[in-house]
GULODREN-554178 format. One record per residue: z, y, x of N, C-alpha, C in turn. Coordinates in pm, whole numbers, plus 50000, padded with zeros to 5 digits. Each point is the difference from the previous one (the first is absolute). Last residue first. Layout:
+-------+-------+-------+-------+-------+-------+-------+-------+-------+
|  n.c3 |  n.c2 |  n.c1 | ca.c3 | ca.c2 | ca.c1 |  c.c3 |  c.c2 |  c.c1 |
+-------+-------+-------+-------+-------+-------+-------+-------+-------+
|     Z |     Y |     X |     Z |     Y |     X |     Z |     Y |     X |
...
+-------+-------+-------+-------+-------+-------+-------+-------+-------+
REM end
This chain:
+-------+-------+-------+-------+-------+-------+-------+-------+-------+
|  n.c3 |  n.c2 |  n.c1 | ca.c3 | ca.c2 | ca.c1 |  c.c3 |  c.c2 |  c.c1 |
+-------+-------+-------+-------+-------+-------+-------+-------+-------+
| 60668 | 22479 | 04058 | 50002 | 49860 | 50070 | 49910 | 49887 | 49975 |
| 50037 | 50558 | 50041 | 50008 | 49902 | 49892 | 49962 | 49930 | 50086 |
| 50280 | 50431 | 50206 | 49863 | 49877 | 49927 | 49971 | 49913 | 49904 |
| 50295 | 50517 | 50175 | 50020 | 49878 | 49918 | 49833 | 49919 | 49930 |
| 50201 | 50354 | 50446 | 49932 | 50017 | 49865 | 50064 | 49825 | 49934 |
| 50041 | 50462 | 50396 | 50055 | 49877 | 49950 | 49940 | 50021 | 49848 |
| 49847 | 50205 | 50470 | 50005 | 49978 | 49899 | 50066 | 49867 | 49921 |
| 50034 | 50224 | 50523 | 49939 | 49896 | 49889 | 50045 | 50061 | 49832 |
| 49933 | 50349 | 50440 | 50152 | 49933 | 49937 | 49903 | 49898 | 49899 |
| 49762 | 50225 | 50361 | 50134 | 50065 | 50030 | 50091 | 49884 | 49863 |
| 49579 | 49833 | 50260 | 50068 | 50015 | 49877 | 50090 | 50055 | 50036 |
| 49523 | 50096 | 50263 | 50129 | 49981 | 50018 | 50044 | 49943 | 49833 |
| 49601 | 50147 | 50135 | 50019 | 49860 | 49954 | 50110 | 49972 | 50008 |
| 49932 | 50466 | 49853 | 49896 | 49919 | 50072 | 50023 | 49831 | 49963 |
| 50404 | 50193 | 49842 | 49932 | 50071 | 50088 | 49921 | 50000 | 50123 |
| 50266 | 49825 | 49521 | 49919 | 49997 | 50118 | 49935 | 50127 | 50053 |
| 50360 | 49785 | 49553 | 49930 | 50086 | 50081 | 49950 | 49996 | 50112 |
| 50209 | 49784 | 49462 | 49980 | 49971 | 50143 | 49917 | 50161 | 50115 |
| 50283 | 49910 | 49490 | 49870 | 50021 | 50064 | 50065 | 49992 | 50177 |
| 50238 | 49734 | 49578 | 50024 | 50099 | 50066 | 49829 | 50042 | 50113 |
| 50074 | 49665 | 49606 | 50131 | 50046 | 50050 | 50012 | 50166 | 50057 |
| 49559 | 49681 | 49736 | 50053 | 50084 | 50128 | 50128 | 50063 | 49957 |
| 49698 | 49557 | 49814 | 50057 | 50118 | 49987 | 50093 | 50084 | 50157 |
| 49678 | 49638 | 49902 | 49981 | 49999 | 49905 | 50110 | 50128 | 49970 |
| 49715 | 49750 | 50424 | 50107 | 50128 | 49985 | 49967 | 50020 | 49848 |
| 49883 | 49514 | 50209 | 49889 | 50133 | 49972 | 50191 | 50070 | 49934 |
| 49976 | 49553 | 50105 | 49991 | 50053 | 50118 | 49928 | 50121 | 49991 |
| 49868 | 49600 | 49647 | 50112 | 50028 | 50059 | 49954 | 50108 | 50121 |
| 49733 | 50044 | 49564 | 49974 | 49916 | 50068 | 50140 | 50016 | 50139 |
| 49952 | 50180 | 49463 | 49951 | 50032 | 50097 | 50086 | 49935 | 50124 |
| 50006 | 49933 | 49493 | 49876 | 50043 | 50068 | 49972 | 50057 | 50149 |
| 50470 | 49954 | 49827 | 49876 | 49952 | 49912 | 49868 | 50081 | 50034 |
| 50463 | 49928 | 50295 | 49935 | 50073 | 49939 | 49853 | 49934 | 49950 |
| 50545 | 49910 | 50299 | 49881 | 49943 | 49870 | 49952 | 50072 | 49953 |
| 50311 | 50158 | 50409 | 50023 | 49967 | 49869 | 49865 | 49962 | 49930 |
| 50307 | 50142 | 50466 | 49880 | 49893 | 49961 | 50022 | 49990 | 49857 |
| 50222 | 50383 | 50349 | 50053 | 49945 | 49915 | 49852 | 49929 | 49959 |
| 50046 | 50300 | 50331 | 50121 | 49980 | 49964 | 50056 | 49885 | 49900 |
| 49649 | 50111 | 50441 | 50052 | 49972 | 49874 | 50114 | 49991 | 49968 |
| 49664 | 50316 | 50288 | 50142 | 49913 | 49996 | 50010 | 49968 | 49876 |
| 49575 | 50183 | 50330 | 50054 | 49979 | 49855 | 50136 | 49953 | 50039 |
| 49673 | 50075 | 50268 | 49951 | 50121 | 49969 | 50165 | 49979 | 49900 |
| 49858 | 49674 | 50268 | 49977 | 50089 | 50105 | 50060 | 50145 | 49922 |
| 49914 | 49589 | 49744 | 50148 | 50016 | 50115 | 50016 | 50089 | 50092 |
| 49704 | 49968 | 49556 | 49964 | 49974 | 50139 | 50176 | 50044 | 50034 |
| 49727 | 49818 | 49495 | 50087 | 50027 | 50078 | 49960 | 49973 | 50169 |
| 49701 | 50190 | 49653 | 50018 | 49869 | 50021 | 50098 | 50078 | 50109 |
| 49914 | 50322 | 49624 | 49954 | 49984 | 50121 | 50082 | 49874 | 50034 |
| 50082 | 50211 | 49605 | 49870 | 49944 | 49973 | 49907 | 49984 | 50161 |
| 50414 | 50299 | 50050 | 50005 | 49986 | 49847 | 49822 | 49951 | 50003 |
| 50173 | 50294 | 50313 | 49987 | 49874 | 50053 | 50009 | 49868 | 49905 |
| 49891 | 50529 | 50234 | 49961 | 49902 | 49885 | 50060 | 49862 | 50025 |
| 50171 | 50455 | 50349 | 49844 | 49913 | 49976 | 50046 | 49897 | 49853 |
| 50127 | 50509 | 50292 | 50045 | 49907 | 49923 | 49909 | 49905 | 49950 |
| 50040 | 50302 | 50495 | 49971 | 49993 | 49842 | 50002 | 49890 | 49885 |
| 50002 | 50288 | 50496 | 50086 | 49952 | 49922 | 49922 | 50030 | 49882 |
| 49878 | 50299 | 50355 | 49928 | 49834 | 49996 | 50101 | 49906 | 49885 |
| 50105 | 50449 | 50102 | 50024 | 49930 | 50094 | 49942 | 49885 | 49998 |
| 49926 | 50326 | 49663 | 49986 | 50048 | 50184 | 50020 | 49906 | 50048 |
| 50133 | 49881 | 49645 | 49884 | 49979 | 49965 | 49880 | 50065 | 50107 |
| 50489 | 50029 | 49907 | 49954 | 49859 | 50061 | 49927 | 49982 | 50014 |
| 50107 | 50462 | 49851 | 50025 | 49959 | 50153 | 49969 | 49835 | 50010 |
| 49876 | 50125 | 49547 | 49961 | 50062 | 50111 | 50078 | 49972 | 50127 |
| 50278 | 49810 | 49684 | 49881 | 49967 | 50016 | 49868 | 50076 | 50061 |
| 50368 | 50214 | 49927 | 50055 | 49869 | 50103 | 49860 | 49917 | 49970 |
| 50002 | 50363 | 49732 | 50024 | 50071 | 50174 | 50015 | 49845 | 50059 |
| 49978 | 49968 | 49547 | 49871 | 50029 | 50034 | 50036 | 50056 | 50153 |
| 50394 | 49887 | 49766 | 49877 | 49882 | 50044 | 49948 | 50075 | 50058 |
| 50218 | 50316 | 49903 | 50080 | 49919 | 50100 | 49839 | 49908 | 50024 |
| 49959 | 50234 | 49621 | 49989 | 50057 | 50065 | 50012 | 49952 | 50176 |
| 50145 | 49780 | 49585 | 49915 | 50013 | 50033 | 49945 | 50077 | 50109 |
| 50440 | 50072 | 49877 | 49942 | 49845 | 50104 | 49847 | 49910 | 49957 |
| 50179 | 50445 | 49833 | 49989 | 49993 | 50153 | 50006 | 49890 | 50056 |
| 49929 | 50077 | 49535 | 49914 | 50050 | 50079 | 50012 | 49991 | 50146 |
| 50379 | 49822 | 49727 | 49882 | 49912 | 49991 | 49856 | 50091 | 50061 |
| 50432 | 50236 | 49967 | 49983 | 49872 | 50070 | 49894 | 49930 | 50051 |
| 50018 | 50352 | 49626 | 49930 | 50008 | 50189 | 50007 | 49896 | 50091 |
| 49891 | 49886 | 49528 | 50100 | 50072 | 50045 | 49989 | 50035 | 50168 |
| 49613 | 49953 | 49600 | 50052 | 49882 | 50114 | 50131 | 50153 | 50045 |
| 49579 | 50134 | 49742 | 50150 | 50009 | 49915 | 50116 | 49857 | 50122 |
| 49554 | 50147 | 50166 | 50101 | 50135 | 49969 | 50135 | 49948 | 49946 |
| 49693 | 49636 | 50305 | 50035 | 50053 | 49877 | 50075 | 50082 | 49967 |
| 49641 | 49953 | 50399 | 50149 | 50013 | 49964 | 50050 | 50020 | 49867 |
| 49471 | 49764 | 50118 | 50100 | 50103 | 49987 | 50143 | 50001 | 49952 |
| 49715 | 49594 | 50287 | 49992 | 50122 | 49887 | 50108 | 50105 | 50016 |
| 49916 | 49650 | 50292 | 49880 | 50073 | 50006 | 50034 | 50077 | 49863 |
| 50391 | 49788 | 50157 | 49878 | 49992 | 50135 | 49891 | 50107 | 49961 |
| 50265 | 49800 | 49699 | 50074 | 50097 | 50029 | 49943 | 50051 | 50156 |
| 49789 | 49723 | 49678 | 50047 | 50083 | 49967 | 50089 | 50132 | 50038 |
| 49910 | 49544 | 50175 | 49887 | 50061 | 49979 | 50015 | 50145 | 49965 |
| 50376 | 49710 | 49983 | 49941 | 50068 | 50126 | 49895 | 50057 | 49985 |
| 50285 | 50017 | 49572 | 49904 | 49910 | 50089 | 50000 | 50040 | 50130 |
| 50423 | 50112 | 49592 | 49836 | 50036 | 50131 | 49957 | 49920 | 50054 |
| 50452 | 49992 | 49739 | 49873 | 49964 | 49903 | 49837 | 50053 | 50042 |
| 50500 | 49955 | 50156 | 49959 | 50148 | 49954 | 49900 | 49991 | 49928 |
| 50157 | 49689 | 50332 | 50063 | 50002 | 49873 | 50007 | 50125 | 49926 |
| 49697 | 49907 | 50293 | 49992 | 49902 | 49971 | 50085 | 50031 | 49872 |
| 50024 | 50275 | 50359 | 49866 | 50008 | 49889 | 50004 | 49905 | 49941 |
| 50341 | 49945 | 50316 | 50027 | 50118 | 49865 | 49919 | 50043 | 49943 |
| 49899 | 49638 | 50347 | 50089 | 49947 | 49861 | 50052 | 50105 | 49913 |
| 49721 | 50134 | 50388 | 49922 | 49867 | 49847 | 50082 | 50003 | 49897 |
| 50200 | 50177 | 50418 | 49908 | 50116 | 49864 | 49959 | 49950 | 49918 |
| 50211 | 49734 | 50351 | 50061 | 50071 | 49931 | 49971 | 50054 | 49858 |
| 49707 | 49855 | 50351 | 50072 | 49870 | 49894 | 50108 | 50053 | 49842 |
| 49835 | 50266 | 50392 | 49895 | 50004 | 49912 | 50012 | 49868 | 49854 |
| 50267 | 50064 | 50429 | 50030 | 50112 | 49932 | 49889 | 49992 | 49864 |
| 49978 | 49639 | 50323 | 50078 | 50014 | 49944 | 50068 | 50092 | 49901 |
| 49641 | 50075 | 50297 | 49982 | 49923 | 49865 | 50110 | 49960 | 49970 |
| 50048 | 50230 | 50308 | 49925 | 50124 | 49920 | 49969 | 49879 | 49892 |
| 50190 | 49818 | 50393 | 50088 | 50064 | 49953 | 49981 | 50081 | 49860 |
| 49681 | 49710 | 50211 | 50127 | 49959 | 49953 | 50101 | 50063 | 49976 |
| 49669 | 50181 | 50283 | 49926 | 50009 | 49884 | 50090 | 49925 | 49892 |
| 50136 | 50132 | 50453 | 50004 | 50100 | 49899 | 49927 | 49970 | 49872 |
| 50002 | 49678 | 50341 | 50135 | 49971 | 49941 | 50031 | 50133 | 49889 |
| 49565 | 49876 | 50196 | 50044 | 49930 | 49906 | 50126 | 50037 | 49950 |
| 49826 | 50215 | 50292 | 49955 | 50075 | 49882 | 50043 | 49896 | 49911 |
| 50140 | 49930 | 50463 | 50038 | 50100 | 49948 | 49998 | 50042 | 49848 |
| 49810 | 49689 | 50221 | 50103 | 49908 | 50004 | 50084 | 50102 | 49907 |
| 49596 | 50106 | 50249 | 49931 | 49954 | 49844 | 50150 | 49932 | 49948 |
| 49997 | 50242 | 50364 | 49959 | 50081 | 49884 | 49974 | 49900 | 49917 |
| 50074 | 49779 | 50371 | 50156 | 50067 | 49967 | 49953 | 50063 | 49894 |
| 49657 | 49753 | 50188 | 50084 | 49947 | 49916 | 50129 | 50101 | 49939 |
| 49685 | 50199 | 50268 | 49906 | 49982 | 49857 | 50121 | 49895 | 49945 |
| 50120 | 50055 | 50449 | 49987 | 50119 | 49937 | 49993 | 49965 | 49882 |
| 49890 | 49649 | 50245 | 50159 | 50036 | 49953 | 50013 | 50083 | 49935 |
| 49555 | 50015 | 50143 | 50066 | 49878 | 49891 | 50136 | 49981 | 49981 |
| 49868 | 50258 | 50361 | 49907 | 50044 | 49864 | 50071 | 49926 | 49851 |
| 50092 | 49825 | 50457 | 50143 | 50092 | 49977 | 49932 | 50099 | 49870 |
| 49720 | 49653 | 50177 | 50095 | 49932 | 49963 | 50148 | 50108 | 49958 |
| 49582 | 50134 | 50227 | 50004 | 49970 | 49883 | 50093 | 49927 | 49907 |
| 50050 | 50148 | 50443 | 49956 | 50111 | 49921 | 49945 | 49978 | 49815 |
| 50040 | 49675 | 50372 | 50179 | 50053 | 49951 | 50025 | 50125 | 49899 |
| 49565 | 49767 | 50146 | 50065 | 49937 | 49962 | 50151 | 50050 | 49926 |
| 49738 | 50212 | 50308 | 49913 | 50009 | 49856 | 50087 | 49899 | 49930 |
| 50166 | 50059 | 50465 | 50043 | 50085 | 49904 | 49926 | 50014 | 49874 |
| 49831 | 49611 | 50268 | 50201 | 50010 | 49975 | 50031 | 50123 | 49910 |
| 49569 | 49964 | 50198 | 50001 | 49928 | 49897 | 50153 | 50007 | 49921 |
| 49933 | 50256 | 50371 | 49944 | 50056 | 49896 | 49978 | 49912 | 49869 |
| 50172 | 49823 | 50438 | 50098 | 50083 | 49935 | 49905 | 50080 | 49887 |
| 49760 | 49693 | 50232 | 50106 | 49922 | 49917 | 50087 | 50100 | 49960 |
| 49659 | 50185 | 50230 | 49930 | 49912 | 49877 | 50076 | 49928 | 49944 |
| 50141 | 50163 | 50439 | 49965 | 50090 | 49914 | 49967 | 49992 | 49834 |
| 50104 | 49673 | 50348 | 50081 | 50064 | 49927 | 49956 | 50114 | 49901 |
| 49594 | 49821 | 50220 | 50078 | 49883 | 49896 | 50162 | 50073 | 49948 |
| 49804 | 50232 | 50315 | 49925 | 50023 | 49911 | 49997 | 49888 | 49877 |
| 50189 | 50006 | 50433 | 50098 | 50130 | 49929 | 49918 | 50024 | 49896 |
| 49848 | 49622 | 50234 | 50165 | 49995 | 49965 | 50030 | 50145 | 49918 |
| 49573 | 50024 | 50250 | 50004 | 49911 | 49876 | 50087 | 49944 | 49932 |
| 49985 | 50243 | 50392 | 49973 | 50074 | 49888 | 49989 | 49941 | 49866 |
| 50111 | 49804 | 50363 | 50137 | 50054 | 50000 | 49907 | 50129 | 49849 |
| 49704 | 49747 | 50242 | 50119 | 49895 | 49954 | 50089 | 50075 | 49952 |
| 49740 | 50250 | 50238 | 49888 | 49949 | 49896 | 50116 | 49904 | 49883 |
| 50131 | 50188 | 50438 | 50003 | 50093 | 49878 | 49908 | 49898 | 49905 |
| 49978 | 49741 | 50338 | 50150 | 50020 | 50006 | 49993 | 50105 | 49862 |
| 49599 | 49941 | 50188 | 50054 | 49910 | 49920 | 50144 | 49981 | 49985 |
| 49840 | 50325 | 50246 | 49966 | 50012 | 49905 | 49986 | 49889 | 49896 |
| 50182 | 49973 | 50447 | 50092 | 50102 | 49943 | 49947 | 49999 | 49871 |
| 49748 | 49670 | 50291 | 50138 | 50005 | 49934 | 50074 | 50087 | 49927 |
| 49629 | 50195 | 50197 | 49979 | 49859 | 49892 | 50110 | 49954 | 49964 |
| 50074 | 50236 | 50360 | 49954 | 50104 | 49896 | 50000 | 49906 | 49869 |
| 50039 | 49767 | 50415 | 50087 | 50095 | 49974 | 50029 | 50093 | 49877 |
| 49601 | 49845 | 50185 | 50052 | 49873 | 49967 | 50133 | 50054 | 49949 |
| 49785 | 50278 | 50239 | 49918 | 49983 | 49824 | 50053 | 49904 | 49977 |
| 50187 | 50070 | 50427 | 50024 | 50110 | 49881 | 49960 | 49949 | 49868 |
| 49874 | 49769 | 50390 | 50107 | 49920 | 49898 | 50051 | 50149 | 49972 |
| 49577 | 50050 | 50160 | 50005 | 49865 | 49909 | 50147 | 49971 | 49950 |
| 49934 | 50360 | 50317 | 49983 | 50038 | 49881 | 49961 | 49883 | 49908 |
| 50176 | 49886 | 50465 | 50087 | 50100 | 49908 | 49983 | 50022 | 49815 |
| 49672 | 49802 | 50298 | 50113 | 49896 | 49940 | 50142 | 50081 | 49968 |
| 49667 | 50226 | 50157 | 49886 | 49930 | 49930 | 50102 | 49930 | 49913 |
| 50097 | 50252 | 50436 | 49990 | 50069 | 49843 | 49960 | 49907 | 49896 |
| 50009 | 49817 | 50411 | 50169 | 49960 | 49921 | 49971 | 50155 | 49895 |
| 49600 | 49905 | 50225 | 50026 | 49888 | 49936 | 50137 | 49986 | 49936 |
| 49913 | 50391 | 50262 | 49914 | 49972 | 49922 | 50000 | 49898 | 49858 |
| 50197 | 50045 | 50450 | 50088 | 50116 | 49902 | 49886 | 49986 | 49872 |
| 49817 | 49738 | 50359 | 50148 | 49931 | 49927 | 50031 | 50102 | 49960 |
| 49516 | 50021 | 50079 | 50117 | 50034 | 50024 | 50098 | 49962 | 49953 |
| 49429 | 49818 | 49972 | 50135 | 50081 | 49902 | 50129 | 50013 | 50111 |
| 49437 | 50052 | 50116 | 50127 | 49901 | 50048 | 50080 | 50038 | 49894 |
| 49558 | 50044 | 49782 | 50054 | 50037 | 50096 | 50121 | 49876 | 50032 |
| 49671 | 49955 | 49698 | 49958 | 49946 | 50113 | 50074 | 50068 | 50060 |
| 50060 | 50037 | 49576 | 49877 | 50068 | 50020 | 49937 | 49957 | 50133 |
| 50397 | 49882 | 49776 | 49847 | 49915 | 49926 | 49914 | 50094 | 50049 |
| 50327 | 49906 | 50379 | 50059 | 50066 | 49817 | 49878 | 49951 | 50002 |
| 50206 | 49793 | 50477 | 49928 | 50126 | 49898 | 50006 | 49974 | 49880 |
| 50270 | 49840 | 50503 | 49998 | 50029 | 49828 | 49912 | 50115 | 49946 |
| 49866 | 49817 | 50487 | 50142 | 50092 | 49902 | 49961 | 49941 | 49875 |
| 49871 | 49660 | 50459 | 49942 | 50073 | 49865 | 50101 | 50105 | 49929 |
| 50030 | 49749 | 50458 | 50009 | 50027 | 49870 | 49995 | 50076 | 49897 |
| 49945 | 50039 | 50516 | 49913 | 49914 | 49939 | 49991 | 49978 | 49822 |
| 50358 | 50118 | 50335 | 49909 | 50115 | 49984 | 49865 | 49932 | 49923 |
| 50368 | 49778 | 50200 | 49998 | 50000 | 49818 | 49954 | 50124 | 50019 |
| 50023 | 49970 | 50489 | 50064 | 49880 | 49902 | 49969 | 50078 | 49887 |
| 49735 | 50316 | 50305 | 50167 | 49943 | 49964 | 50005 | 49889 | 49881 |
| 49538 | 50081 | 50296 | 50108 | 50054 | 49857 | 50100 | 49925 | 50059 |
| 49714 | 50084 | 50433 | 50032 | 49915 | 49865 | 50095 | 50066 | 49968 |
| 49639 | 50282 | 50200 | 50155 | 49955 | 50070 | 50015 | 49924 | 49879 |
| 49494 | 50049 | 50187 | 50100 | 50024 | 49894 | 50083 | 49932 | 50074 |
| 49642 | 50135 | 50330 | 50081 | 49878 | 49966 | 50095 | 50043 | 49885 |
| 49519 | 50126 | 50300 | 50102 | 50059 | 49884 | 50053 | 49873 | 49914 |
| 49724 | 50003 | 50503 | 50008 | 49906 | 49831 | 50132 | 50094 | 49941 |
| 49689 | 50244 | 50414 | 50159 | 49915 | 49970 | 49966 | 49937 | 49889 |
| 49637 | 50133 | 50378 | 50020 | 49985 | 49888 | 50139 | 49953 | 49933 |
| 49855 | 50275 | 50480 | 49955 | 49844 | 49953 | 50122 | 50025 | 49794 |
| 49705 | 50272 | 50422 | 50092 | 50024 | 49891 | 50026 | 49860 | 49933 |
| 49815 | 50238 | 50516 | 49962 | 49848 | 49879 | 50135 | 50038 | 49915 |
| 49841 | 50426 | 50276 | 50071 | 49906 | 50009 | 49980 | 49882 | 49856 |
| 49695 | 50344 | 50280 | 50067 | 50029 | 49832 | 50065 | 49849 | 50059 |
| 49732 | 50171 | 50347 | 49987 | 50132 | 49909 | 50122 | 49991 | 49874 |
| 50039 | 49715 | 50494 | 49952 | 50062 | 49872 | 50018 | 50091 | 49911 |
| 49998 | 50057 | 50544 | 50081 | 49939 | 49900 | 49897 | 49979 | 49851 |
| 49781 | 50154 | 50473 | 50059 | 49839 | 49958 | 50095 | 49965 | 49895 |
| 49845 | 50423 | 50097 | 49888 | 49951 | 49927 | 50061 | 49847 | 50025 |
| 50269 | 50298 | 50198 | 50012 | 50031 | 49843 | 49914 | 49919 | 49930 |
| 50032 | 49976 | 50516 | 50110 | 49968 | 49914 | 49992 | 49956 | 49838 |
| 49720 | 50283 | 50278 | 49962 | 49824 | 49998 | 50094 | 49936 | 49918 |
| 50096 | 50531 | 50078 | 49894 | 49904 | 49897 | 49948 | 49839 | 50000 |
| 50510 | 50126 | 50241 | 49847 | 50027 | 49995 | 49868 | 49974 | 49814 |
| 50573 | 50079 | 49970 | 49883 | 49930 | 50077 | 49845 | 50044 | 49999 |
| 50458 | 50264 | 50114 | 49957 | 49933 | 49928 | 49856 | 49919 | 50031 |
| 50545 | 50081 | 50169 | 49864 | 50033 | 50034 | 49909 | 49948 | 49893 |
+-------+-------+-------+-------+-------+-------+-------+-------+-------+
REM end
């Protein structure tokens, strides 16, 4: 049944609302602590921080490696610098062998050709020809052929020694040298002062500074 109007005007219009206190739910334990932040003020992330120390001991990693080549470049660059010294060395040292054997060579062909030339002296000689003479002048017509062709002879053997650097040196009124000379024989000469070449035996020859064969002479004492 419902209620009378008397009824209705006795309830209140609006019920008392009473006020609640809004109560926060407490943080969770170590909610409070602070994150890890970067230089910018953020939190940093552990996948973060183990990139960080990953890529620190790479470059660290790296560094080593490149001082590693660095070292190892500098070994193969010292061998390097020792084998090029080594072959200039060997390269030159096998030059000079070379240059000895030719020069060991021309000596021994040039002793052979003066010996031959020794020869010829002594049949111009006993024929009544000068070297001079038979060197730079003319073939004497009325001379038997013989005797034209060992003129002829000289003058060829002397040219080839004379290609070859070989050549016959003075030694008659030159102070005796051991280098150059052989004595044969010391004999007393008037007027002129001991250890001087007062006569020549046999001509001597060189080539350059080389002595292909001493001269033997006779000093005064």
């Amino acid at each position: 049944m419902s209620p009378g109007p008397e009824e209705r005007a006795v309830q209140p219009e609006a019920e008392e609302v009473v006020d609640a206190e809004v109560v926060s739910e407490p943080e969770p334990e170590g909610a409070a602590e602070a994150a890890p932040e970067g230089s910018s003020g953020e939190p940093v992330s552990e996948a973060r921080v183990a990139d960080e120390a990953a890529g620190a001991s790479v470059e660290q990693d790296l560094n080593a490696l490149i001082e590693e080549a660095r070292t190892q470049r500098d070994e193969y660059l010292q061998l390097a610098q020792r084998t090029k010294a080594d072959f200039d060395n060997y390269r030159k040292r096998m030059a000079a062998e070379s240059q000895a054997r030719v020069e060991r060579g021309r000596i021994e062909v040039a002793s052979g050709l003066i010996e031959a030339v020794d020869n010829l002296e002594r049949v111009l000689d006993a024929a009544g020809i000068s070297e001079d003479a038979a060197l730079e002048g003319e073939i004497p017509a009325e001379a038997p052929v013989t005797t034209q062709g060992v003129i002829v002879s000289y003058r060829d053997l002397n040219s080839v020694l004379k290609k070859a650097g070989v050549e016959a040196f003075d030694s008659k009124g030159q102070v005796f040298d051991p280098n150059l000379h052989e004595a044969l024989q010391a004999l007393p000469a008037e007027g002129v002062q001991s250890g001087v070449v007062i006569e020549e035996m046999q001509k001597g020859y060189r080539a350059g500074e080389s002595v292909i064969r001493h001269a033997r002479v006779v000093v005064s004492q």
